[in-house]
Biotite code that builds the C-alpha atoms (Angstrom):
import biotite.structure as struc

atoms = struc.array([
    struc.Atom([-14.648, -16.045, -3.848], chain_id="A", res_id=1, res_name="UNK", atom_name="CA", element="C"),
    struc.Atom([-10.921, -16.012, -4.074], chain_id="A", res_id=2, res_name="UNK", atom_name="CA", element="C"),
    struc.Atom([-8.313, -15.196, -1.651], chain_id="A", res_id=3, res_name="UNK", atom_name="CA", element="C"),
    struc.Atom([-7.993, -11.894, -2.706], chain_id="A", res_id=4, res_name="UNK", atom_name="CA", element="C"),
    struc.Atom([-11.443, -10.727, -2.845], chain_id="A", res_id=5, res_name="UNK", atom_name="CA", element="C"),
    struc.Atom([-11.885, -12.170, 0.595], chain_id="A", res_id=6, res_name="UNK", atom_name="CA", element="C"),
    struc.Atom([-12.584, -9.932, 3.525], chain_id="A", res_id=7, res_name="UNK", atom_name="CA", element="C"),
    struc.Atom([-9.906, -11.924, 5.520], chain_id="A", res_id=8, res_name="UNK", atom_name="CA", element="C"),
    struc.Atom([-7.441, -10.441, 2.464], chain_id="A", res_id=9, res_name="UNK", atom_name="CA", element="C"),
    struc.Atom([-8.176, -6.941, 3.029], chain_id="A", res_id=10, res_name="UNK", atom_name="CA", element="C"),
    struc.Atom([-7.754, -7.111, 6.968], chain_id="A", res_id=11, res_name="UNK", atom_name="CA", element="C"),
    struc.Atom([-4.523, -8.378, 7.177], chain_id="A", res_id=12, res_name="UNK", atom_name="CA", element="C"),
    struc.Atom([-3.208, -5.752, 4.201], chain_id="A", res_id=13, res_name="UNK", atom_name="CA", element="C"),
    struc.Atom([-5.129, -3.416, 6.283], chain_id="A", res_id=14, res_name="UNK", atom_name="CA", element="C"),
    struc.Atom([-2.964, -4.557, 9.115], chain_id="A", res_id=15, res_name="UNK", atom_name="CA", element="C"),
    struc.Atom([0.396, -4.441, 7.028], chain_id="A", res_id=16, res_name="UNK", atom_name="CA", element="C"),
    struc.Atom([-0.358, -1.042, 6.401], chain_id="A", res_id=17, res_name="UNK", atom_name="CA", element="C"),
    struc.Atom([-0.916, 0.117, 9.680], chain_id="A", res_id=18, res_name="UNK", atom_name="CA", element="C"),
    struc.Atom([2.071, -1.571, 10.357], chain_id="A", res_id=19, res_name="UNK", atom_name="CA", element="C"),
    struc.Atom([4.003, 0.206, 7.717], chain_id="A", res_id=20, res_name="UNK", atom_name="CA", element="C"),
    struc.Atom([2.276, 3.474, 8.827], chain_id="A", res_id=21, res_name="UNK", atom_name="CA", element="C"),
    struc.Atom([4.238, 2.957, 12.237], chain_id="A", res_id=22, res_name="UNK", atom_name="CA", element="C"),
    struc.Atom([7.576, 2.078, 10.770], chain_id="A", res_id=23, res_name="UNK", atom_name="CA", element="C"),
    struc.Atom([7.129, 5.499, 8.814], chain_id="A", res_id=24, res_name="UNK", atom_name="CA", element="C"),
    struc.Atom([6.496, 7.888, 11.780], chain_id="A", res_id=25, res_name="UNK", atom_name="CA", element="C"),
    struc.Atom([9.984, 7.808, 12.999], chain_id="A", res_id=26, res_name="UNK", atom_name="CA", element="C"),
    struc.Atom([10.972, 6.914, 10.554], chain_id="A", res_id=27, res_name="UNK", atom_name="CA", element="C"),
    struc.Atom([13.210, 3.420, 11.060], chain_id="A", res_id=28, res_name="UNK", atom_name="CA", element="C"),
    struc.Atom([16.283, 3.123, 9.587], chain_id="A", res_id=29, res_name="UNK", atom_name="CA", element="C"),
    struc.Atom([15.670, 0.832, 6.611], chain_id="A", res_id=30, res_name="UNK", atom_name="CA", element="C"),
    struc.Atom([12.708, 2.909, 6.012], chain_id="A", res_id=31, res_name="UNK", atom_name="CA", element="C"),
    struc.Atom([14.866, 5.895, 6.093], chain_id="A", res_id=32, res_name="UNK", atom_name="CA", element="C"),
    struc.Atom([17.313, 4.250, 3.651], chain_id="A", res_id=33, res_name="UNK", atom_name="CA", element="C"),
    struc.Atom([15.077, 3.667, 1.645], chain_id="A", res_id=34, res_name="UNK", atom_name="CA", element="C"),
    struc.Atom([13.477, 7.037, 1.755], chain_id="A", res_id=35, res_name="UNK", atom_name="CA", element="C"),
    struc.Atom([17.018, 8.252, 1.197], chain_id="A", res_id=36, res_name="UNK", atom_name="CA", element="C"),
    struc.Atom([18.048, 6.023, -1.699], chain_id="A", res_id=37, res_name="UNK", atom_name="CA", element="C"),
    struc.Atom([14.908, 6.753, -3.938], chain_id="A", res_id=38, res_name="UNK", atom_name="CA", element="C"),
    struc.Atom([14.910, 10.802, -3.012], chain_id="A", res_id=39, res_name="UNK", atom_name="CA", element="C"),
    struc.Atom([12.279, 11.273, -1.255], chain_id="A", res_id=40, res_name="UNK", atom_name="CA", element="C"),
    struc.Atom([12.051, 15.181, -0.589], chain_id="A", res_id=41, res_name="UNK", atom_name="CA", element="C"),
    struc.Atom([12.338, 15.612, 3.400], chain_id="A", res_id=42, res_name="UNK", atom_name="CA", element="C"),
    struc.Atom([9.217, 17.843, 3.338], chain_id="A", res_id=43, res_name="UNK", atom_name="CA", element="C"),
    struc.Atom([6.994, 15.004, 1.979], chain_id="A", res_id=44, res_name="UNK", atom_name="CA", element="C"),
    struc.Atom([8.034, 12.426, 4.512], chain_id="A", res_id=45, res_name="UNK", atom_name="CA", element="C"),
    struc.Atom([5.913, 13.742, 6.979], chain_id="A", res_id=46, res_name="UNK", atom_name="CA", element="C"),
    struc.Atom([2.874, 12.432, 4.505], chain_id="A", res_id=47, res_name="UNK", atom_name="CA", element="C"),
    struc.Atom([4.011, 8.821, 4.008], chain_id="A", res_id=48, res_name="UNK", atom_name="CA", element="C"),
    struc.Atom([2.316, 7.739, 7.401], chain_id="A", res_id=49, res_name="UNK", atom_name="CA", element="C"),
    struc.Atom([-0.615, 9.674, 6.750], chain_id="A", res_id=50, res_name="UNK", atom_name="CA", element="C"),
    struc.Atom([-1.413, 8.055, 3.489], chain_id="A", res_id=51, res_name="UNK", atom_name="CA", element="C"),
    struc.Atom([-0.652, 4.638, 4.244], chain_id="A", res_id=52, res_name="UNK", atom_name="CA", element="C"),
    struc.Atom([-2.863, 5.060, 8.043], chain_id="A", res_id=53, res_name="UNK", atom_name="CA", element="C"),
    struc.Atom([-5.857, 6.169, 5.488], chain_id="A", res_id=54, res_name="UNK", atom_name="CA", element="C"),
    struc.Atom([-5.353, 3.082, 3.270], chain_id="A", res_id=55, res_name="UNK", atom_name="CA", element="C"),
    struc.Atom([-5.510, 0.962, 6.512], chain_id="A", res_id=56, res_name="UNK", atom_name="CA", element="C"),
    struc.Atom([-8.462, 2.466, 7.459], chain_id="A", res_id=57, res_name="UNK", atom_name="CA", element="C"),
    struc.Atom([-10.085, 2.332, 3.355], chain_id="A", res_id=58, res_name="UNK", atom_name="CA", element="C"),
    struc.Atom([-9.011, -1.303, 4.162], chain_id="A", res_id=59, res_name="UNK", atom_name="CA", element="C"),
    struc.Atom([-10.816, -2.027, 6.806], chain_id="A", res_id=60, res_name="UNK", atom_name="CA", element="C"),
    struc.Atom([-13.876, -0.535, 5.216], chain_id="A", res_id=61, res_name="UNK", atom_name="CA", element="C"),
    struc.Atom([-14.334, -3.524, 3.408], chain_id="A", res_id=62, res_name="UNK", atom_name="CA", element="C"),
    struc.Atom([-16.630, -4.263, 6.391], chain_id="A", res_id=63, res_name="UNK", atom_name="CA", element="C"),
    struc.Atom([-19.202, -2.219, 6.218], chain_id="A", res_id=64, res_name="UNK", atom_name="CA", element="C"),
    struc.Atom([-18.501, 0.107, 2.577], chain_id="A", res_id=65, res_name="UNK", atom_name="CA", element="C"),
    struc.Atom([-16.458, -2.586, 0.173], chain_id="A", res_id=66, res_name="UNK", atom_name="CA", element="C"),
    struc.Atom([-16.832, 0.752, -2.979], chain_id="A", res_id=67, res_name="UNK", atom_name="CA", element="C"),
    struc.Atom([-14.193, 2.446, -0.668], chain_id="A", res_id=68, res_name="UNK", atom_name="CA", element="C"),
    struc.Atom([-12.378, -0.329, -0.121], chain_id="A", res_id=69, res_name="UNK", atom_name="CA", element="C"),
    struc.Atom([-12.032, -0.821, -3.130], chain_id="A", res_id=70, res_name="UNK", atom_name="CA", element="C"),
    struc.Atom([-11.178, 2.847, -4.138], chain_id="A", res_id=71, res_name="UNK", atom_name="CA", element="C"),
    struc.Atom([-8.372, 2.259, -1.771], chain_id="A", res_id=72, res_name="UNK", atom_name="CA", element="C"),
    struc.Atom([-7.410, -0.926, -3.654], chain_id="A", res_id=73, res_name="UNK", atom_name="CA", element="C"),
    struc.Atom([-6.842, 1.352, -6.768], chain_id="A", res_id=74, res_name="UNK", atom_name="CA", element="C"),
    struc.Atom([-5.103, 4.304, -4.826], chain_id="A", res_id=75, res_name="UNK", atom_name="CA", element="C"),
    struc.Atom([-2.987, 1.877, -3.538], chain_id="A", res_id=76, res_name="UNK", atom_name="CA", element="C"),
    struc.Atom([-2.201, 0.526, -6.936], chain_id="A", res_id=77, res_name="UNK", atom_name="CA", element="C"),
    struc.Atom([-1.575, 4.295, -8.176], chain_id="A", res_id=78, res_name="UNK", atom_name="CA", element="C"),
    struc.Atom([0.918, 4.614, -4.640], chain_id="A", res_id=79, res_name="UNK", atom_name="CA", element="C"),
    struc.Atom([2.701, 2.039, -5.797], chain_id="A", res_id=80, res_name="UNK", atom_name="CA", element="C"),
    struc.Atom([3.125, 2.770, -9.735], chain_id="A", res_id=81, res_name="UNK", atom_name="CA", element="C"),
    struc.Atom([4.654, 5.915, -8.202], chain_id="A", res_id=82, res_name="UNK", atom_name="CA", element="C"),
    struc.Atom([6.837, 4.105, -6.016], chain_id="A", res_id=83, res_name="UNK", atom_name="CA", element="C"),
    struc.Atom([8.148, 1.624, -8.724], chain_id="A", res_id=84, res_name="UNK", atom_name="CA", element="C"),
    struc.Atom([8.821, 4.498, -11.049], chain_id="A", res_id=85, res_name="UNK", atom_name="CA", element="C"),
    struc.Atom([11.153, 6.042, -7.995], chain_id="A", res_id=86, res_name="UNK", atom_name="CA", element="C"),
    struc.Atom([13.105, 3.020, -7.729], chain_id="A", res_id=87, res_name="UNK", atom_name="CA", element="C"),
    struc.Atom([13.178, 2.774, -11.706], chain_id="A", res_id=88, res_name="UNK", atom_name="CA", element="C"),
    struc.Atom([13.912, 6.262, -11.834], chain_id="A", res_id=89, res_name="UNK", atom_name="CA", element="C"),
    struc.Atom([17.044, 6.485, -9.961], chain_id="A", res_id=90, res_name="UNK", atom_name="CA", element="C"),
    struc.Atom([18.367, 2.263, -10.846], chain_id="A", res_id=91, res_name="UNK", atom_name="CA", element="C"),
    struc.Atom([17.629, 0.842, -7.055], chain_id="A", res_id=92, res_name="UNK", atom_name="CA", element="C"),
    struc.Atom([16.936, -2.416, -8.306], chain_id="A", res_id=93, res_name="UNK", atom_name="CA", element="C"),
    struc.Atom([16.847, -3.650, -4.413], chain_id="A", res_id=94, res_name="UNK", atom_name="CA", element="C"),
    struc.Atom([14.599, -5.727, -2.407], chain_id="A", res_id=95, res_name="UNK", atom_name="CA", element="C"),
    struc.Atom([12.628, -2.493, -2.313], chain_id="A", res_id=96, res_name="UNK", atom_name="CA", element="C"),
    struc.Atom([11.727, -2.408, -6.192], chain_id="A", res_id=97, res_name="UNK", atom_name="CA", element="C"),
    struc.Atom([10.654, -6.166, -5.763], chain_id="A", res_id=98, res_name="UNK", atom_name="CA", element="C"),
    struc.Atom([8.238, -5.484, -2.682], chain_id="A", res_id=99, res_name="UNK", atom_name="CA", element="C"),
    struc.Atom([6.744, -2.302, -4.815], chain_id="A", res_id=100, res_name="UNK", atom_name="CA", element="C"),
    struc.Atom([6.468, -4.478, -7.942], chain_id="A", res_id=101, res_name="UNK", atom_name="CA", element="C"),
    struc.Atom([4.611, -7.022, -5.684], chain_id="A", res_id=102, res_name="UNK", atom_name="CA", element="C"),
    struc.Atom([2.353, -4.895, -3.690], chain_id="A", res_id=103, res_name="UNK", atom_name="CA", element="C"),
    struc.Atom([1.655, -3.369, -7.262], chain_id="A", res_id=104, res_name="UNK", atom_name="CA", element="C"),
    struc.Atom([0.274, -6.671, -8.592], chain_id="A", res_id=105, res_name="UNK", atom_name="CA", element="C"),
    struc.Atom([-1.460, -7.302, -5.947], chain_id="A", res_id=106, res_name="UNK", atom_name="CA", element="C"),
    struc.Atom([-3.467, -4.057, -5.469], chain_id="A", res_id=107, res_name="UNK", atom_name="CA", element="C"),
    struc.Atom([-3.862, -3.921, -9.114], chain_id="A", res_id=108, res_name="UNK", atom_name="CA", element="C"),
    struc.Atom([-5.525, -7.679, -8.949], chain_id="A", res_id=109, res_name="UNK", atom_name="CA", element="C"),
    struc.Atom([-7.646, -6.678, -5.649], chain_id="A", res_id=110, res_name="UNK", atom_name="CA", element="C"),
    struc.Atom([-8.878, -3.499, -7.967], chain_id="A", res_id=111, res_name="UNK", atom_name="CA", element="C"),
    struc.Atom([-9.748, -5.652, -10.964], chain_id="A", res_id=112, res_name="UNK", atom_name="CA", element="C"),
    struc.Atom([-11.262, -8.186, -8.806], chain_id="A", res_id=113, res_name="UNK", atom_name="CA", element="C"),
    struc.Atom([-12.932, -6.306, -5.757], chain_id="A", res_id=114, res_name="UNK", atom_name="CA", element="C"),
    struc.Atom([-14.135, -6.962, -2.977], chain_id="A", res_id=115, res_name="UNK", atom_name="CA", element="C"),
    struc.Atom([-16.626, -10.192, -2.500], chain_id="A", res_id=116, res_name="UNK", atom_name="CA", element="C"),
    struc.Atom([-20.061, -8.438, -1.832], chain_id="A", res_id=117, res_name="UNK", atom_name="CA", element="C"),
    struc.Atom([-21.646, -12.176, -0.858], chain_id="A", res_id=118, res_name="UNK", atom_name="CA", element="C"),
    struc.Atom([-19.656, -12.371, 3.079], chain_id="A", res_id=119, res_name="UNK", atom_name="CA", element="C"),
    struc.Atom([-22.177, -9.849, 4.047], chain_id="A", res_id=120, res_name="UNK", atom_name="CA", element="C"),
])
């Protein structure tokens, strides 16, 4: 078992993401910015804390149902190749493009790896 294919992993990023699900609603103002600066169309905004409430939840599934979970782990991964090509797309080589590269690599790993089926 490694750190990422632990069930402790997926909670907290199932946490992060509920997190980030909250900081979407309103939205708050880096969020906002950062809507702003990679164009997000207003009328798709509304979705953002949808999808990432549903990957918290496809998180946490790793509980009981680790194939979803793990689904989730590649969704995640496609979420974020879309959100790295936005910040490539329009040159916002901020903090933002790092934390998208990041969260890329990681889901991409968790996908590869999965989820450990033995902490059952």
């Amino acid at each position: 078992m490694s750190a990422l294919t632990s069930r402790r992993a997926y909670l907290a990023l199932a946490a992060v993401q509920a997190a980030d699900a909250a900081a979407c609603v309103g939205p708050v103002a880096p969020v906002k910015k950062a809507f702003d600066d990679v164009g997000l169309p207003e009328e798709l905004r509304p979705l953002i804390p949808v999808v990432k409430a549903a990957s918290a939840v496809g998180l946490l599934s790793v509980v009981r149902f680790p194939a979803l979970a793990r689904l989730t782990t590649f969704m995640l991964t496609v979420y974020f190749v879309l959100a790295v090509g936005s910040h490539l797309r329009v040159r916002d080589f901020s903090p933002n493009l790092i934390a998208a590269s990041a969260f890329l690599a990681l889901f991409g790993t968790m996908t590869v790896e999965g989820p450990d089926l033995r902490a059952r």
